[in-house]
ROGU-781318 format. One record per residue (C-alpha): x, y, z; chain; residue number from 1. Coordinates in steps of 0.1 Angstrom, whole numbers. Each point is the difference from the previous one (the first is absolute). Layout:
# residues N
r X=X	Y=Y	Z=Z	chain=A	n=NUM
...
//
This chain:
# residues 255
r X=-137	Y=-238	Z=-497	chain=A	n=1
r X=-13	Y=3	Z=-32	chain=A	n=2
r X=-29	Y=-31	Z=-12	chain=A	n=3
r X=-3	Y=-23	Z=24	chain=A	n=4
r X=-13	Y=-33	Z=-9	chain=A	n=5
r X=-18	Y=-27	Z=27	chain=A	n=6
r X=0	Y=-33	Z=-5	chain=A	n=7
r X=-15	Y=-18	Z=29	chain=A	n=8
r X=2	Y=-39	Z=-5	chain=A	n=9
r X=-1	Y=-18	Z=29	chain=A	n=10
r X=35	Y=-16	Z=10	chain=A	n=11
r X=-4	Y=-31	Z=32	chain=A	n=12
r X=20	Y=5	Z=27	chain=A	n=13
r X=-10	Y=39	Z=8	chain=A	n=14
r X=-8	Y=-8	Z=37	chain=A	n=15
r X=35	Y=-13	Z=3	chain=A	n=16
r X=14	Y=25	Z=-21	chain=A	n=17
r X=-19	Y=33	Z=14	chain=A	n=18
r X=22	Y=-10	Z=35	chain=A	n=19
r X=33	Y=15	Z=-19	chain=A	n=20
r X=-12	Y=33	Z=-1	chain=A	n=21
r X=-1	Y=23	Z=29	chain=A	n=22
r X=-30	Y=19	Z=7	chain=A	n=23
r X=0	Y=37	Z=5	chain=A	n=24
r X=26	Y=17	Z=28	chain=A	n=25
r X=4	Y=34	Z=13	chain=A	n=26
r X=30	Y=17	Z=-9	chain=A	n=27
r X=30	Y=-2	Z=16	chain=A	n=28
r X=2	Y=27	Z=30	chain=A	n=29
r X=35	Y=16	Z=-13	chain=A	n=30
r X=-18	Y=10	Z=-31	chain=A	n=31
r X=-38	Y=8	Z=7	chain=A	n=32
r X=-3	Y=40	Z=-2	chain=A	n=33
r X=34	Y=7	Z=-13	chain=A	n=34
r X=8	Y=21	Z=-24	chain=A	n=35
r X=16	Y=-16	Z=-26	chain=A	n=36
r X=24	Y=9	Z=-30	chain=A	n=37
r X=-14	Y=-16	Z=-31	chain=A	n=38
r X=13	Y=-1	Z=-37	chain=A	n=39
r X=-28	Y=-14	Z=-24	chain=A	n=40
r X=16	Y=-8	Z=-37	chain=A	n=41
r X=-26	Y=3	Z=-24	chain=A	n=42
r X=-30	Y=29	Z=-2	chain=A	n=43
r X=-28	Y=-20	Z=-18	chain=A	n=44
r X=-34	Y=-8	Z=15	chain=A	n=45
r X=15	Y=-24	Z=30	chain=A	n=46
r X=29	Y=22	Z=8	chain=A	n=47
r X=-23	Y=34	Z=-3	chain=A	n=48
r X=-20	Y=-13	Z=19	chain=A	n=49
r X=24	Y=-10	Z=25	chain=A	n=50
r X=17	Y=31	Z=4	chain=A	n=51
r X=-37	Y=15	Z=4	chain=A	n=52
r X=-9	Y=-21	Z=34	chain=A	n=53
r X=38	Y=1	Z=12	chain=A	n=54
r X=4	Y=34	Z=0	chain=A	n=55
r X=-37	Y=8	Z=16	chain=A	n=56
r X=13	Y=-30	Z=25	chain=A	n=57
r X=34	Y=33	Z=8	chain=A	n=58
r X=26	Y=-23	Z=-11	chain=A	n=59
r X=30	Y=17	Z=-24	chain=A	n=60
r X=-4	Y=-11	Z=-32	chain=A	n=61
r X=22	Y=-1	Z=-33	chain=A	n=62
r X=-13	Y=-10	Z=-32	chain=A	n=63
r X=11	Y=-6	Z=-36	chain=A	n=64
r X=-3	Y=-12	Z=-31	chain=A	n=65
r X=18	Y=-6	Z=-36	chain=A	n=66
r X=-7	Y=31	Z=-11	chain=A	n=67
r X=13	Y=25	Z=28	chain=A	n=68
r X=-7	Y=25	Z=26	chain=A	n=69
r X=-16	Y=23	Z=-24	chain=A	n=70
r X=-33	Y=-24	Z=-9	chain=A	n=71
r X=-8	Y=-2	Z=36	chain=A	n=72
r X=-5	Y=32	Z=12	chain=A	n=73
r X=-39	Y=0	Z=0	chain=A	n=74
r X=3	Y=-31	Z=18	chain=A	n=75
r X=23	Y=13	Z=27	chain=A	n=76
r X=-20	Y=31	Z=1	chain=A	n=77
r X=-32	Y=-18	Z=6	chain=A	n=78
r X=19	Y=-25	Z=30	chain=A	n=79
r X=31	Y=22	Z=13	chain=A	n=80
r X=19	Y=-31	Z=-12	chain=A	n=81
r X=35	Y=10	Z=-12	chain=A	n=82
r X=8	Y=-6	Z=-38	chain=A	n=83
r X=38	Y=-18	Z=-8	chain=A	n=84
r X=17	Y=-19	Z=-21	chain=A	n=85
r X=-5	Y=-37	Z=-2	chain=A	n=86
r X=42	Y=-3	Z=15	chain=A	n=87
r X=-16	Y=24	Z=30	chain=A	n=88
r X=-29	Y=-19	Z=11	chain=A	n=89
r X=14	Y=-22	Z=23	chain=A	n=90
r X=25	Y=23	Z=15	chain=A	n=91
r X=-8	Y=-1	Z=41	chain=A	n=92
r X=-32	Y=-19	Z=-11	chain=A	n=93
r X=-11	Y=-25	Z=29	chain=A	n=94
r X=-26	Y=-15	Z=-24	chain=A	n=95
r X=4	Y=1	Z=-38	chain=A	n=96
r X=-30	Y=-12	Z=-20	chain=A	n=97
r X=9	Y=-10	Z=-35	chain=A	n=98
r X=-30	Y=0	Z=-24	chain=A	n=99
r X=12	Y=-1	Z=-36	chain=A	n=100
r X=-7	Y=-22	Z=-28	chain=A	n=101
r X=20	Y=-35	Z=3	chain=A	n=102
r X=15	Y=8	Z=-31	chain=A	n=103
r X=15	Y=31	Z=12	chain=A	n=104
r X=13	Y=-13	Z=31	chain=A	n=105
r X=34	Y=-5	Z=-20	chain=A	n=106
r X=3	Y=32	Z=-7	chain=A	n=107
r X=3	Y=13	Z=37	chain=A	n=108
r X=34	Y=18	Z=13	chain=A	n=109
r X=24	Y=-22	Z=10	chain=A	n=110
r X=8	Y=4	Z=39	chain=A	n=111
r X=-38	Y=14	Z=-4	chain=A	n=112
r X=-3	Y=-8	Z=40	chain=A	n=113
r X=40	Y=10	Z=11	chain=A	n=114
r X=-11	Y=29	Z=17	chain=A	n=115
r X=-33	Y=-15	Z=16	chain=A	n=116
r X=-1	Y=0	Z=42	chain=A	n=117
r X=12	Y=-32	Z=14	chain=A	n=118
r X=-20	Y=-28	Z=-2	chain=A	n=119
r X=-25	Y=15	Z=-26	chain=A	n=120
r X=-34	Y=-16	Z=-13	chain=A	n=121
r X=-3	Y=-2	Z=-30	chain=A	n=122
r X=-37	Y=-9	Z=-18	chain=A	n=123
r X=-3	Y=-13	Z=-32	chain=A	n=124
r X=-38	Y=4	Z=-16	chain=A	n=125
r X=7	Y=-13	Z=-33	chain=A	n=126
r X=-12	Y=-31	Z=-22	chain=A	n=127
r X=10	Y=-15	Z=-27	chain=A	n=128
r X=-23	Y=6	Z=-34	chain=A	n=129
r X=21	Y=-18	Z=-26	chain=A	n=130
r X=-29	Y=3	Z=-28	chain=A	n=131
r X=-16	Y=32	Z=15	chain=A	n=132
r X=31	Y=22	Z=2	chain=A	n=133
r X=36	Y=-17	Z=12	chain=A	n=134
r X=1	Y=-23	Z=-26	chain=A	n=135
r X=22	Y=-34	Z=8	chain=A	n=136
r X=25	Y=1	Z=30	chain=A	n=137
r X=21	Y=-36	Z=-1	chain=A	n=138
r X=5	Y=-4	Z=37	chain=A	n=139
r X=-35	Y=6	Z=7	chain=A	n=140
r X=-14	Y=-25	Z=-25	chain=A	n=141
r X=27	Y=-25	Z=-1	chain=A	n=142
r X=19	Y=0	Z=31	chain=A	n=143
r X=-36	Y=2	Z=19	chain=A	n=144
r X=10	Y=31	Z=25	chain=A	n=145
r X=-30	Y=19	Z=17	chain=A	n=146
r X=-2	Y=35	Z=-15	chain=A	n=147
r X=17	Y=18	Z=31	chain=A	n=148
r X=27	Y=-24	Z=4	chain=A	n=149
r X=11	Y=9	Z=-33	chain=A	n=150
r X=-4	Y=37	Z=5	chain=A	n=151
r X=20	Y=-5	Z=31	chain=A	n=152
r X=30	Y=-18	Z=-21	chain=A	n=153
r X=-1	Y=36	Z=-26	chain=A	n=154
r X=3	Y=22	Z=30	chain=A	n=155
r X=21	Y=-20	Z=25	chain=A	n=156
r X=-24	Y=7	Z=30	chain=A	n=157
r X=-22	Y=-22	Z=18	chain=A	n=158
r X=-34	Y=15	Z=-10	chain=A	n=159
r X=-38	Y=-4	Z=14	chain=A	n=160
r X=-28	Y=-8	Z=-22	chain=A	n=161
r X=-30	Y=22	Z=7	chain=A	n=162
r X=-27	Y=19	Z=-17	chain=A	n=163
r X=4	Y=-23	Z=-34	chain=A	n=164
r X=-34	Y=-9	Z=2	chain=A	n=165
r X=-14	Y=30	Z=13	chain=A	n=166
r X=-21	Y=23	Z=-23	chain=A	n=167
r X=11	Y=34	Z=3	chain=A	n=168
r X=-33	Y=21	Z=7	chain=A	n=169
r X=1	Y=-28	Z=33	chain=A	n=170
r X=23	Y=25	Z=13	chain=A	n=171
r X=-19	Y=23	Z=2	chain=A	n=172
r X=-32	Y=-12	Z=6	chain=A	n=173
r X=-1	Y=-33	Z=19	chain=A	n=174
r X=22	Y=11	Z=33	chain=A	n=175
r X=-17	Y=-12	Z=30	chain=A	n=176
r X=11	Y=5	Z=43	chain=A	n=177
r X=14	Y=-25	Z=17	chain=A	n=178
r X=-31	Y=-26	Z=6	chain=A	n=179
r X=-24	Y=10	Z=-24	chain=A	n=180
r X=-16	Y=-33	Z=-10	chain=A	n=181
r X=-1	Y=19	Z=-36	chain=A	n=182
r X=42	Y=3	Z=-4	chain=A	n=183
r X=12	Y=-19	Z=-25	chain=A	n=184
r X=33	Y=-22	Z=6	chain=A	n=185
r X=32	Y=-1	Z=-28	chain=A	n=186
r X=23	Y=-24	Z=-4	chain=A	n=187
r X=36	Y=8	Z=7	chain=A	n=188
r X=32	Y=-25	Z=-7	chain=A	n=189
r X=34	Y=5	Z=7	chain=A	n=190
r X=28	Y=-19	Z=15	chain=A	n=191
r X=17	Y=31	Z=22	chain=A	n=192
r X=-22	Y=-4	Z=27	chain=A	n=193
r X=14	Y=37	Z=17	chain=A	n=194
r X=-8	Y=16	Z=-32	chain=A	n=195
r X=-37	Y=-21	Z=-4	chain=A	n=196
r X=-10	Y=15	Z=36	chain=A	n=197
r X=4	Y=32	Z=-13	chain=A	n=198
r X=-17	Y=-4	Z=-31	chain=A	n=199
r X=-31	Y=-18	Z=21	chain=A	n=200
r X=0	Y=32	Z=21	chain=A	n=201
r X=-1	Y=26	Z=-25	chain=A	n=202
r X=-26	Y=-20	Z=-18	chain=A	n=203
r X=-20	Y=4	Z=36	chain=A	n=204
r X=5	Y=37	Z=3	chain=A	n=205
r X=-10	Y=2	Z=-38	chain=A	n=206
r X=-37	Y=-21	Z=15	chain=A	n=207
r X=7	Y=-37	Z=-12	chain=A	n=208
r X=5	Y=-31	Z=18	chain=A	n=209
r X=28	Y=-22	Z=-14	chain=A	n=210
r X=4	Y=-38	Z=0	chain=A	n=211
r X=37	Y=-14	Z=-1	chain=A	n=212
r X=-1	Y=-23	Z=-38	chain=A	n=213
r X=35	Y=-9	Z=12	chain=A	n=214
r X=35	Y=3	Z=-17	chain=A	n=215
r X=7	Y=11	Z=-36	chain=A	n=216
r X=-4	Y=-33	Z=-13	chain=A	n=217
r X=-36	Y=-8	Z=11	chain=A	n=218
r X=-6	Y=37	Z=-16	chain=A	n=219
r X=-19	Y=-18	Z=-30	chain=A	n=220
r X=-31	Y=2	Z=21	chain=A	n=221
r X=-4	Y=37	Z=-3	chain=A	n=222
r X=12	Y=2	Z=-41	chain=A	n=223
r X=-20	Y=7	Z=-25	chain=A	n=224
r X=-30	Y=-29	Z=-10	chain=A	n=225
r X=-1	Y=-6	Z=33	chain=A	n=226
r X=-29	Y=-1	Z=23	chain=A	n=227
r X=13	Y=24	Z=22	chain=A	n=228
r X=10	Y=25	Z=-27	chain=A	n=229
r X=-25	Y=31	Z=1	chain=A	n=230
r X=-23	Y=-21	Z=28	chain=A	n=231
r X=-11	Y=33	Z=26	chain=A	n=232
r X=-7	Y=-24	Z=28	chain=A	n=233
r X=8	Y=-6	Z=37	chain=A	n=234
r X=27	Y=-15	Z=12	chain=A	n=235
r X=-24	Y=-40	Z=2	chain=A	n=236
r X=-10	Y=5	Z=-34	chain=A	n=237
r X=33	Y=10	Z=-10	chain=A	n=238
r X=15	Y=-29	Z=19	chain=A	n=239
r X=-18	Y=-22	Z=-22	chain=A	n=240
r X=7	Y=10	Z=-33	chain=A	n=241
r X=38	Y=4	Z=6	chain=A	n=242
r X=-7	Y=-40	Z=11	chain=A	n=243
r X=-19	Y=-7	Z=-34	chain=A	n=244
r X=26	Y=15	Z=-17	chain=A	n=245
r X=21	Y=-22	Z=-27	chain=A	n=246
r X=37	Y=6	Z=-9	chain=A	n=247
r X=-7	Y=-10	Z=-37	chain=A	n=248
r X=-10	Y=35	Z=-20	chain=A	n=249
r X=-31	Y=5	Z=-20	chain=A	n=250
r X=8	Y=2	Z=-39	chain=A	n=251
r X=-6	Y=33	Z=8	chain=A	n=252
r X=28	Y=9	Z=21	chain=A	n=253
r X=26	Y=-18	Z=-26	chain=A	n=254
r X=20	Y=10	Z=-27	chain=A	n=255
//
């Protein structure tokens, strides 16, 4: 994430509202302690950082970037994380995290996820900056789609929205266990409900809680502008703001 931005008007109806979204689970037995294959597309401060916890967490992982192999070897020498090509990353993945500019999501291999494991999750962290950096996408502004869902229509995979609003030094520093009144809670949305269980558990073994914001079309309660976006919180407080949250984008968020 890069600047996040909190509006926090009140909006009536968050008691009714705040009932849509799940509080905080466990992860899903089949998952908890595995080790897991994991491509992460994208080597800037949220996907460093991921392949910094996920490899200290023992699972395999592969990470790229644009630029290749070759600019990532401090990285993988740092982690033990394995350096490909953007086409390799998925390949065997059970989990691929894509965290690259909206802009550039275009750009990705076609058949990027072909050789992925069956049923593969795939996480999508971006947002849309159309003034900041991804200047004016059509189906975003005029056709109304949530972020993700349009990311999911570019690479033909049902995606998970995660880690959007999450600042990347969080990652590092604000992973709590399991109960610690102090563990903050993020918001995850997706409509594969398989794929969202595993996502919810790996955010658990990473030390967050997790409340359910629903399917990729409520996933305007995490984007940017929101009052979610960049809240570290529990999973009440976070509750609430995803509630308060209002489909219509600040000026700030528009082209």
């Amino acid at each position: 994430m890069e600047v996040p931005c909190h509006p926090r008007a009140a909006t009536p109806g968050i008691s009714r509202l705040s009932r849509r979204f799940a509080p905080p689970s466990a992860p899903p037995p089949e998952k908890a302690g595995q080790v897991m294959k994991i491509g992460i597309i994208g080597a800037g401060n949220i996907g460093g950082n991921l392949t910094r916890r996920l490899t200290a967490l023992g699972h395999d992982v592969s990470v790229a970037n644009s630029r290749g192999p070759h600019t990532l070897t401090a990285l993988a020498e740092e982690t033990g994380a394995t350096p490909v090509t953007v086409g390799d990353a998925a390949r065997g993945a059970q989990v691929v995290v894509i965290t690259v500019p909206v802009k550039a999501v275009p750009d990705l291999p076609s058949g990027l996820l072909d050789g992925a494991a069956d049923g593969v999750a795939v996480i999508d962290t971006g947002n849309y900056y159309p003034q900041q950096r991804d200047g004016r996408i059509a189906a975003i502004e005029d056709e109304g789609l949530t972020e993700s869902r349009w990311t999911e229509r570019q690479i033909g995979h049902p995606v998970i929205k995660a880690f959007n609003g999450t600042y990347a030094h969080d990652l590092l520093d604000k992973p709590k266990p399991k109960g610690d009144p102090a563990r903050i809670a993020l918001p995850v949305a997706g409509d594969d409900e398989a794929a969202k269980r595993v996502v919810r558990g790996l955010l658990d073994e990473l030390g967050f809680d997790t409340v359910d914001t629903g399917g990729l079309d409520d996933s305007w309660r995490q984007q940017p502008g929101t009052p979610v976006y960049g809240l570290a919180a529990g999973a009440e407080e976070v509750t609430k703001a995803l509630a308060e949250a209002s489909p219509e984008r600040s000026a700030e968020f528009r082209a």
